[in-house]
VEXRO-137370 format. One line per 10 residues: number of its first residue (from 0); their letters; for each residue x, y, z of N, C-alpha, C. Coordinates in pm, 1 decimal. Layout:
N
NUM	a	X,Y,Z,X,Y,Z,X,Y,Z  ... $
//
This chain:
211
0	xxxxxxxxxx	84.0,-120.5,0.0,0.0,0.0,0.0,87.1,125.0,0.0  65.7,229.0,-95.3,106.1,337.0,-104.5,90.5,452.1,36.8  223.9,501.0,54.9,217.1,574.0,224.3,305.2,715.6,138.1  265.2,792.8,284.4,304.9,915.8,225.4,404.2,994.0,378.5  507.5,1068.2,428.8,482.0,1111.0,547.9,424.2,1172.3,636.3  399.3,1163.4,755.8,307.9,1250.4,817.3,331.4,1334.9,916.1  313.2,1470.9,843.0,331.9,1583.9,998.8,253.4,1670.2,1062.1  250.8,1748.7,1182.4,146.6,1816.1,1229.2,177.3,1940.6,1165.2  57.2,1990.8,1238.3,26.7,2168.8,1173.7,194.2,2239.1,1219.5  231.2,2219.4,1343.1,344.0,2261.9,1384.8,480.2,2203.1,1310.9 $
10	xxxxxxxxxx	449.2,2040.7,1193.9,575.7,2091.6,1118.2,682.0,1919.9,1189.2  589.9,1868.4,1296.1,634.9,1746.0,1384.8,626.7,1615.1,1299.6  698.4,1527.0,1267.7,692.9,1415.7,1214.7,556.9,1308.9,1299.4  473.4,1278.0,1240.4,332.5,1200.4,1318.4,361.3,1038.4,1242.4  503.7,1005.7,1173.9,466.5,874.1,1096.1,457.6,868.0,949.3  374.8,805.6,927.2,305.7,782.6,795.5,164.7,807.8,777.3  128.5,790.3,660.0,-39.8,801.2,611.7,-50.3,740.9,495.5  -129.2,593.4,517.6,-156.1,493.3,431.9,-261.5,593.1,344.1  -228.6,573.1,198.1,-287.2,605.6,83.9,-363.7,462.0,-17.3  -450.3,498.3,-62.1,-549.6,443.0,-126.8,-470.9,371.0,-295.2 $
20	xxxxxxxxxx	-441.5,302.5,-291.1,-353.2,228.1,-416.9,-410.6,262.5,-508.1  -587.0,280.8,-511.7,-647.5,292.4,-652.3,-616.0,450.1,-718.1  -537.9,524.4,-631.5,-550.1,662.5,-626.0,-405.6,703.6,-618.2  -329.4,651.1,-586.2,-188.2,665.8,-558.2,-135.3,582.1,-534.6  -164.4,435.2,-601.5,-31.3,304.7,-648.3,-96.1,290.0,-762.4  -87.9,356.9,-884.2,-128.2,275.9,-1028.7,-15.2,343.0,-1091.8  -16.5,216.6,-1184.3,92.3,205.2,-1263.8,98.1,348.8,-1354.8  202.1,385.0,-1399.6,172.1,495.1,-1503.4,207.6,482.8,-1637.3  125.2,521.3,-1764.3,109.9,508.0,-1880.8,136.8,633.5,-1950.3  259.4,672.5,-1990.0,244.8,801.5,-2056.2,186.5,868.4,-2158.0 $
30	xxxxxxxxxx	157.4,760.4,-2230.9,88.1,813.5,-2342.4,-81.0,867.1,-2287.9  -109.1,783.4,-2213.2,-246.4,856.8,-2134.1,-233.5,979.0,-2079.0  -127.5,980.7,-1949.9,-122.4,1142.6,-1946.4,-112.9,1228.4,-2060.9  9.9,1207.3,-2217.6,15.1,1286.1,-2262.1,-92.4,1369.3,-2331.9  -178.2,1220.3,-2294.2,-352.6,1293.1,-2412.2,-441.0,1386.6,-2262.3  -415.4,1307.3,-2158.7,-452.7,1423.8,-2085.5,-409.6,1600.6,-2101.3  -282.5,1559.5,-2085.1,-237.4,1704.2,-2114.4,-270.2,1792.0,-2218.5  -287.5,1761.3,-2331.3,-278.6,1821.3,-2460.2,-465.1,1873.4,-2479.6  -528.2,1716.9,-2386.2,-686.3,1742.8,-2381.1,-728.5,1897.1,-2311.3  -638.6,1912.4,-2213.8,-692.8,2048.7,-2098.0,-645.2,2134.4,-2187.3 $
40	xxxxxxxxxx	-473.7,2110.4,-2261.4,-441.9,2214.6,-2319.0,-559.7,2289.4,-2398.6  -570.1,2204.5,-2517.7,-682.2,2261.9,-2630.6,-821.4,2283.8,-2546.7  -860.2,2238.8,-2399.4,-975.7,2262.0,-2432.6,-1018.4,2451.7,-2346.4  -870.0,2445.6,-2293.2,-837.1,2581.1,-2246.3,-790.0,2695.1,-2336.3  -780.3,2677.0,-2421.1,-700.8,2758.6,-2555.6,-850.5,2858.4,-2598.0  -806.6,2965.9,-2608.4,-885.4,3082.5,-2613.8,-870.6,3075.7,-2785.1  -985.9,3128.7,-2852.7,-933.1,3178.1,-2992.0,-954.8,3340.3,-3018.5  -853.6,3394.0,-3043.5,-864.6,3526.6,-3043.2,-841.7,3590.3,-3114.2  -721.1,3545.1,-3221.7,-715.3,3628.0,-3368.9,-862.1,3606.5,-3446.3  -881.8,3723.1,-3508.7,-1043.7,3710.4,-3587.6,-1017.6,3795.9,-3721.1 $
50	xxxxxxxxxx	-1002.6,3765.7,-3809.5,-1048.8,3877.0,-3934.8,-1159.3,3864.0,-4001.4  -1196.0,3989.7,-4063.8,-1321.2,4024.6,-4109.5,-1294.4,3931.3,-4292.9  -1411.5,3891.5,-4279.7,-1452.3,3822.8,-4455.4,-1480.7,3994.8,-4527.4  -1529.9,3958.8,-4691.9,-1538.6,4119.3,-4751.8,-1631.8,4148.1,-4692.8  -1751.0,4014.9,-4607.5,-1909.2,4071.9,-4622.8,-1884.7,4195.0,-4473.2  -1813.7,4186.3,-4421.2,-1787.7,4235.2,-4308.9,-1684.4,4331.9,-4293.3  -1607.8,4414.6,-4361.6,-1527.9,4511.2,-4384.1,-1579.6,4619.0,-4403.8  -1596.8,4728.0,-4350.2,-1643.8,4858.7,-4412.4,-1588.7,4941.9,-4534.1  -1711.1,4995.1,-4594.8,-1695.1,5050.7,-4745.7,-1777.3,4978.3,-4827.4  -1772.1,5085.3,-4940.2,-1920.1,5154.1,-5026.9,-1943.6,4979.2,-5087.7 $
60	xxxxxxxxxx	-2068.3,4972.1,-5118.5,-2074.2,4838.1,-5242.2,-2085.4,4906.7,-5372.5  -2074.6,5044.3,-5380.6,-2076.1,5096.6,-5522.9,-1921.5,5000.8,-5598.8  -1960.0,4981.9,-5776.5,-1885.6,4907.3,-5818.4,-1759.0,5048.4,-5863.2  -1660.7,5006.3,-5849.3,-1528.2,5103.0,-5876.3,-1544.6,5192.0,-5986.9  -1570.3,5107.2,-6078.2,-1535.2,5153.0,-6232.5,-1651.4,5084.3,-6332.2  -1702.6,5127.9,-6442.2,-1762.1,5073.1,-6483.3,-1702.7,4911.7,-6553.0  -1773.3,4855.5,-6626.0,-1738.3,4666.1,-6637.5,-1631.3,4682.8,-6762.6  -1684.0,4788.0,-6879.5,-1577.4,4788.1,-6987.7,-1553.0,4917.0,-7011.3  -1422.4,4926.3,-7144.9,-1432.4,5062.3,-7156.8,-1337.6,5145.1,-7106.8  -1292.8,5114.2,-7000.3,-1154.4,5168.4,-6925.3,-976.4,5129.2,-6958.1 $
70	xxxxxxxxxx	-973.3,5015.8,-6963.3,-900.9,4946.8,-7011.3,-812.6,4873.4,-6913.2  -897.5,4923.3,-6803.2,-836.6,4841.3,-6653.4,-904.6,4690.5,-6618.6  -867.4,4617.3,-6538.7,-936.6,4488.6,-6507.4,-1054.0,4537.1,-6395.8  -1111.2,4430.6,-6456.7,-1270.9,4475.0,-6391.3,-1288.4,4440.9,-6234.3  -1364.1,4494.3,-6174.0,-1350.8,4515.7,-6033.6,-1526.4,4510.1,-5997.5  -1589.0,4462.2,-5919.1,-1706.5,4485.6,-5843.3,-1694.5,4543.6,-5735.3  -1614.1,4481.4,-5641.6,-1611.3,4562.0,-5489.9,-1497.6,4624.6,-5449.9  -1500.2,4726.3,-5341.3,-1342.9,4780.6,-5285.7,-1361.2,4718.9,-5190.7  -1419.8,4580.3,-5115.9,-1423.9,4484.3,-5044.3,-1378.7,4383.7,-5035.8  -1313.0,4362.1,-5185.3,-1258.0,4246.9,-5219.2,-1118.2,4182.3,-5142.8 $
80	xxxxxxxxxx	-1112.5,4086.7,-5178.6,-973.7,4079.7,-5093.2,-871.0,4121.0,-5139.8  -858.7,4143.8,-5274.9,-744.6,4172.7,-5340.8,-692.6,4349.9,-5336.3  -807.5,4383.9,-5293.9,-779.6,4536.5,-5261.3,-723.1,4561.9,-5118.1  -614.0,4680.1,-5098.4,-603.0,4723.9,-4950.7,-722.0,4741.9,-4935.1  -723.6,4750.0,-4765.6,-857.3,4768.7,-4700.9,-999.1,4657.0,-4724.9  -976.9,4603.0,-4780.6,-1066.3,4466.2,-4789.2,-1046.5,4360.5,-4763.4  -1122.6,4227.1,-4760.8,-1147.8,4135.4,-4640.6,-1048.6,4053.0,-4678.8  -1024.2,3989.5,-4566.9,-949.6,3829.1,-4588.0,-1036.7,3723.7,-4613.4  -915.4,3628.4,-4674.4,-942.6,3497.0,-4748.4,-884.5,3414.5,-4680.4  -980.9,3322.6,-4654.4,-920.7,3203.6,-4524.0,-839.4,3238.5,-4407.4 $
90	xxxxxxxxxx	-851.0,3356.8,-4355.9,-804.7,3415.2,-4254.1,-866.8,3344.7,-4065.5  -784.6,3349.8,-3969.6,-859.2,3341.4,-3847.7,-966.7,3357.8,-3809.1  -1024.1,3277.4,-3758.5,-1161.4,3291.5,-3718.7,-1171.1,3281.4,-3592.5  -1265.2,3382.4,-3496.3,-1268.0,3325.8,-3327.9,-1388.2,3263.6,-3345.5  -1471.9,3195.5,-3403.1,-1540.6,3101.2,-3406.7,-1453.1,2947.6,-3421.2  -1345.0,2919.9,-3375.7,-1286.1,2810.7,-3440.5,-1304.0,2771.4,-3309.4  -1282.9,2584.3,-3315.3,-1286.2,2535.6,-3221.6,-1199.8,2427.7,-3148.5  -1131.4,2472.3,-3094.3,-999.7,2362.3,-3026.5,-997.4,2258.4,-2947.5  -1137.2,2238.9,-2890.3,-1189.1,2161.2,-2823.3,-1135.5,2012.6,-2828.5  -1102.4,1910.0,-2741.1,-1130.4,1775.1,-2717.4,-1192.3,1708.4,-2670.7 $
100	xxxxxxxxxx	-1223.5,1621.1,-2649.6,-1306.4,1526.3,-2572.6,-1199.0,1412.1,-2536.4  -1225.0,1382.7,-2410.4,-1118.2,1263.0,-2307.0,-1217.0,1194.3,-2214.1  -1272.6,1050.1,-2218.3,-1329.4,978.1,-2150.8,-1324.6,1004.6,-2008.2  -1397.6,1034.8,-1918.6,-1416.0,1076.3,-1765.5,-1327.8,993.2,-1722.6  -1334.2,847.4,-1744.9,-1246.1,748.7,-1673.2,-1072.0,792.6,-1673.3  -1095.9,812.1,-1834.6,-954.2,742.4,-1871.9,-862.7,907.1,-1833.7  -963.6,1010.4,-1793.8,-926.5,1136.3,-1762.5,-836.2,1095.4,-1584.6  -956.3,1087.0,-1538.7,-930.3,1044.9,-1348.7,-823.1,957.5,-1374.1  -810.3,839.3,-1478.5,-720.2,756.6,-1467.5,-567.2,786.0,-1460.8  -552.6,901.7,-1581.1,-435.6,995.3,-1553.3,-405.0,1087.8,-1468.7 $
110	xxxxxxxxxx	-486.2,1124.8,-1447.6,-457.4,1214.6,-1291.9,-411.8,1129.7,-1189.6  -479.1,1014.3,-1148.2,-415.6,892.3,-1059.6,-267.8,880.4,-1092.1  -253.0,838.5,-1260.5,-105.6,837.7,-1251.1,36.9,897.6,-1224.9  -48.8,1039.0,-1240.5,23.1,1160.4,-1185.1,71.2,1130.5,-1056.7  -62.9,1157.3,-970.5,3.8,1143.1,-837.4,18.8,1030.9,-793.5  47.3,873.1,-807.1,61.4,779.4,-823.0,296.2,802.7,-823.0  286.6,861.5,-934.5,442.5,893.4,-963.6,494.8,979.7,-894.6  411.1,1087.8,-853.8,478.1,1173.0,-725.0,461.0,1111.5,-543.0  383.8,997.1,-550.7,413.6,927.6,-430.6,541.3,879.2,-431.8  510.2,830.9,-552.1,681.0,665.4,-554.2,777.0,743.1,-550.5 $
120	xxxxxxxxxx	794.9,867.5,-592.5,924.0,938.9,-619.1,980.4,1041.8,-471.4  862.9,1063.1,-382.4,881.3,1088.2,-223.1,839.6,1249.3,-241.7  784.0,1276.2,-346.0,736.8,1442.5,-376.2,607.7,1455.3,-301.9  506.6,1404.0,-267.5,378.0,1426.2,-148.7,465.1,1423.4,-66.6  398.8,1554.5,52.9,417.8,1553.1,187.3,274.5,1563.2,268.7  217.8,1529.5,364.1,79.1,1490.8,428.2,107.6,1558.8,589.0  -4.4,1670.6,576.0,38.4,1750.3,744.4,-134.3,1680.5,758.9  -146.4,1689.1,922.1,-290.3,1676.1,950.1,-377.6,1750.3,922.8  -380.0,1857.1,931.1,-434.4,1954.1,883.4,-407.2,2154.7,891.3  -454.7,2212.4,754.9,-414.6,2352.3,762.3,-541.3,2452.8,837.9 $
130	xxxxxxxxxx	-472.5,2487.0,931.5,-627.4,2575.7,1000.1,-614.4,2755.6,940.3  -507.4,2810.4,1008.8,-490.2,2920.8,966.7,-558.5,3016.1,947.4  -636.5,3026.1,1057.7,-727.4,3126.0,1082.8,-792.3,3230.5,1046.9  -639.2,3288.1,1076.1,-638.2,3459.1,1005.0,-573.5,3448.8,885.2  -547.1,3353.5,790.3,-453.0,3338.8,651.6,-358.8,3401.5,661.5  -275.3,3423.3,731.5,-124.6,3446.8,765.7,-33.6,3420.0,684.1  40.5,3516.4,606.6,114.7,3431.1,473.6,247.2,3396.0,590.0  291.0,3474.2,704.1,385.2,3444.9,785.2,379.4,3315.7,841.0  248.5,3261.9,887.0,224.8,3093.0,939.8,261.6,3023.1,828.1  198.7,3016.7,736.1,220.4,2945.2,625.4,366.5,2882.8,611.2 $
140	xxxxxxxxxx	417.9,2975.6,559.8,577.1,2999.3,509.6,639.9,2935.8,647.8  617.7,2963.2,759.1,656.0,2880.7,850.3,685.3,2781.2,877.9  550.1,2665.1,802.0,533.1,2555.4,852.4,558.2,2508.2,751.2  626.2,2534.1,628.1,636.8,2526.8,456.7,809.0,2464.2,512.8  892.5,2589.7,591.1,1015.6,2573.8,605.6,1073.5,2485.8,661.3  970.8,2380.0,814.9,973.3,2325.8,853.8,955.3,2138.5,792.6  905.6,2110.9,676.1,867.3,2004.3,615.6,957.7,1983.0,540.1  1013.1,1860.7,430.8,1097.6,1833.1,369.6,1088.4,1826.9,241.6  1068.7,1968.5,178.3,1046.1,1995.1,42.8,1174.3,2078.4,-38.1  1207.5,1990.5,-75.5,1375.8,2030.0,-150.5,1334.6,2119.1,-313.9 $
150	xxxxxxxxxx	1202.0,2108.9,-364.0,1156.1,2195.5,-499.5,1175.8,2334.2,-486.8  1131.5,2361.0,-622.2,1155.7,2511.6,-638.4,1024.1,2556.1,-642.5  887.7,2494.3,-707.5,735.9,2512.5,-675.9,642.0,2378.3,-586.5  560.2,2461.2,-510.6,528.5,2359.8,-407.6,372.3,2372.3,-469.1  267.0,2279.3,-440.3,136.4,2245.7,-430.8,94.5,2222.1,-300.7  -15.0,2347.6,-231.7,-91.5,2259.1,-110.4,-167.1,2255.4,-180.4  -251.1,2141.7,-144.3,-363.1,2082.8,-188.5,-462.5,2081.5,-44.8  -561.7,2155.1,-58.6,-635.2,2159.6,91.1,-774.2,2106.4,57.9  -844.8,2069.3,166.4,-1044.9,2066.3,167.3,-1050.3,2173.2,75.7  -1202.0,2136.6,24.9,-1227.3,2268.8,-65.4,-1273.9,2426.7,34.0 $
160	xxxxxxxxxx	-1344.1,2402.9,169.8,-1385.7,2482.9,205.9,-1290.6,2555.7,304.3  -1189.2,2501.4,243.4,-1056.2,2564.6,351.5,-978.5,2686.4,255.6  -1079.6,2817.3,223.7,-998.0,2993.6,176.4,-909.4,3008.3,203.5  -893.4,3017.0,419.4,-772.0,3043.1,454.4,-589.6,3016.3,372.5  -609.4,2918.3,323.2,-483.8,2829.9,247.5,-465.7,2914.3,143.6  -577.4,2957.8,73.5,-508.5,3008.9,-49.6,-463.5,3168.7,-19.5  -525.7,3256.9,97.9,-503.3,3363.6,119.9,-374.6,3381.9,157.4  -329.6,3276.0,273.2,-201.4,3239.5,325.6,-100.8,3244.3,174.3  -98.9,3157.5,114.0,-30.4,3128.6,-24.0,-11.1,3206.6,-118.7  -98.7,3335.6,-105.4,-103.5,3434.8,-234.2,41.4,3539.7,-265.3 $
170	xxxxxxxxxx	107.7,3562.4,-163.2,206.2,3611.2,-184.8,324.4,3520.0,-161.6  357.4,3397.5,-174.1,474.5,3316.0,-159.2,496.7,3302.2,-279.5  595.9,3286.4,-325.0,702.4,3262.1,-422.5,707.5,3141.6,-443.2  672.4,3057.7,-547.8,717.9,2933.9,-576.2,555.9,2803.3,-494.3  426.5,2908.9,-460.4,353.5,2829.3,-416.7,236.4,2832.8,-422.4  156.7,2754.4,-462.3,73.3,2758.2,-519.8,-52.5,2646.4,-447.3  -158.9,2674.7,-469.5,-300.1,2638.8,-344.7,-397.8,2577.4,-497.5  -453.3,2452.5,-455.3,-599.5,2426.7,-490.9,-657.2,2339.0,-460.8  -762.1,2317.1,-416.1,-876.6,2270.6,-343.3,-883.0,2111.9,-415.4  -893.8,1997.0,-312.9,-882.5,1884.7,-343.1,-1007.3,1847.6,-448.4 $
180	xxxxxxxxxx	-1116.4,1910.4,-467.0,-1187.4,1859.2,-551.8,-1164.1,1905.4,-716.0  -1047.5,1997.2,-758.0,-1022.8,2103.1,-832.5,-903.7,2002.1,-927.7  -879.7,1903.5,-884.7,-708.1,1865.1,-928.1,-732.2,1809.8,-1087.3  -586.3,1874.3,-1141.3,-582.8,1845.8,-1236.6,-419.6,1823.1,-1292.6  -436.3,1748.7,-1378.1,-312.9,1708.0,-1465.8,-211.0,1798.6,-1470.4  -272.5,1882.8,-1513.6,-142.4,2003.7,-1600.3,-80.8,2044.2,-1412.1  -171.2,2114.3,-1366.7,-113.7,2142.6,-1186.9,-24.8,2099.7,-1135.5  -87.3,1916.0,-1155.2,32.2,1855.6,-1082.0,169.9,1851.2,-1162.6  173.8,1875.3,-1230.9,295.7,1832.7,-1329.6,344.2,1918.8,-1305.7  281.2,2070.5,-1319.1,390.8,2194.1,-1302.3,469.3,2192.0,-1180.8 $
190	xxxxxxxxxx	415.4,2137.9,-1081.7,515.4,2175.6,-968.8,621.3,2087.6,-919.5  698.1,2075.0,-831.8,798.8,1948.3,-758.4,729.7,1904.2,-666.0  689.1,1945.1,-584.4,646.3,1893.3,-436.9,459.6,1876.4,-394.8  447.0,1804.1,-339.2,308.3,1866.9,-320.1,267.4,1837.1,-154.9  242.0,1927.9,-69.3,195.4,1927.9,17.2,-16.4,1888.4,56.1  -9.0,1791.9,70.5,-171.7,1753.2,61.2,-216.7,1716.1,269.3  -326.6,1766.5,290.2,-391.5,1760.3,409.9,-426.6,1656.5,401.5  -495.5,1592.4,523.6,-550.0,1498.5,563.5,-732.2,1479.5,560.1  -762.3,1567.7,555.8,-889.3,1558.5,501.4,-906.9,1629.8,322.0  -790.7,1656.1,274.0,-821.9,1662.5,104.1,-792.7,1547.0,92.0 $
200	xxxxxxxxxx	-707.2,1451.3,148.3,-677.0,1286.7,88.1,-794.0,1229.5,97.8  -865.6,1249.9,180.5,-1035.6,1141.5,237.2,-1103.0,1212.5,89.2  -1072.5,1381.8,92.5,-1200.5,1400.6,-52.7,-1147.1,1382.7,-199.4  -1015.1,1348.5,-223.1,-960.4,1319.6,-312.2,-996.1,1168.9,-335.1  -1000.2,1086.8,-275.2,-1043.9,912.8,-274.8,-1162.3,904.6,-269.8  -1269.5,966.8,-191.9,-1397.4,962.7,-217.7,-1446.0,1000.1,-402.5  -1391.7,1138.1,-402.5,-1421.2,1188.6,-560.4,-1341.8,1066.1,-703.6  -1250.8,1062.1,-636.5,-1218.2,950.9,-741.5,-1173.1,773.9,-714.6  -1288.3,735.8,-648.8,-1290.7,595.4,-570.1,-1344.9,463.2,-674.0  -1375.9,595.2,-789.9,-1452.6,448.1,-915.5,-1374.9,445.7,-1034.8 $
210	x	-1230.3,499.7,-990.0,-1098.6,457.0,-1081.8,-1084.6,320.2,-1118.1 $
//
């Protein structure tokens, strides 16, 4: 069974904390994460370049010039694309859509493997719990200095109804807060370390217990 260490709010070694195998001992498959990843990527991707077609460019629909007679090539619109100031042709659209679709399972399944690989590798650390009252970024950082996190970006992972954590966290350097029902792929990957409570592990295994 997958274990993690365990310390108090004050930062005290309490042991261990048996973890849930279906949730943090599965094997890992990279090619699954990588479709995870790429899935949040695109489905987070904003589209924002947009150009206007001719029907949508401003200026006259009067025709330029008459059809013959001039000895110039004939023209209908100053809308056209071929004119400055007129529309594009196969240009960006913010109607486009980047979207994926990733099976619920096989989604949770990679996230498991995530943190599955940051157990085995000794990157979870497990305090009993964050109270922090007054969100103190000074407590925080305190009890941050006290635990055995050798990274350069840390993850607490707290209950969801626990604010205090992220208020605490907002001005630290290198640290970063989100709520155990919130977790995701790309998150965990960005950081080295992850600091997780003792009651986000109970709502992290409950939420994903039909892995």
């Amino acid at each position: 069974m997958a274990s993690v260490e365990l310390y108090s709010e004050q930062g005290e070694a309490k042991g261990t904390l048996a973890l849930d195998d279906r949730l943090f001992g599965v094997t890992v498959t990279p090619a699954l994460v990588h479709q995870a990843v790429v899935t949040q990527a695109a489905n987070g991707r904003a589209s924002i370049a947009h150009t206007k077609t001719r029907g949508e460019v401003q200026g006259t629909t009067k025709k330029p010039w008459k059809q013959k007679g001039t000895g110039r090539a004939r023209h209908g619109s100053r809308r056209s694309p071929i004119w400055i100031g007129g529309g594009i042709t196969f240009g960006p659209r913010s109607e486009r859509n980047f979207s994926l679709k990733m099976n619920k399972r096989a989604r949770q399944k990679a996230l498991a493997m995530v943190l599955s690989d940051k157990v085995a590798n000794g990157r979870v650390v497990a305090i009993e719990q964050l109270t922090l009252t007054e969100g103190k970024t000074k407590s925080l950082m305190s009890l941050l200095k006290k635990l055995p996190l050798t990274g350069r970006k840390t993850l607490v992972v707290s209950e969801p109804d626990n604010k205090s954590v992220a208020r605490a966290a907002r001005n630290l350097r290198g640290v970063e807060t989100i709520p155990a029902n919130a977790l995701n792929v790309v998150d965990l990957l960005r950081v080295d370390q992850i600091v997780v409570t003792v009651p986000a592990v109970a709502v992290m295994t409950h939420l994903f217990k039909r892995i």
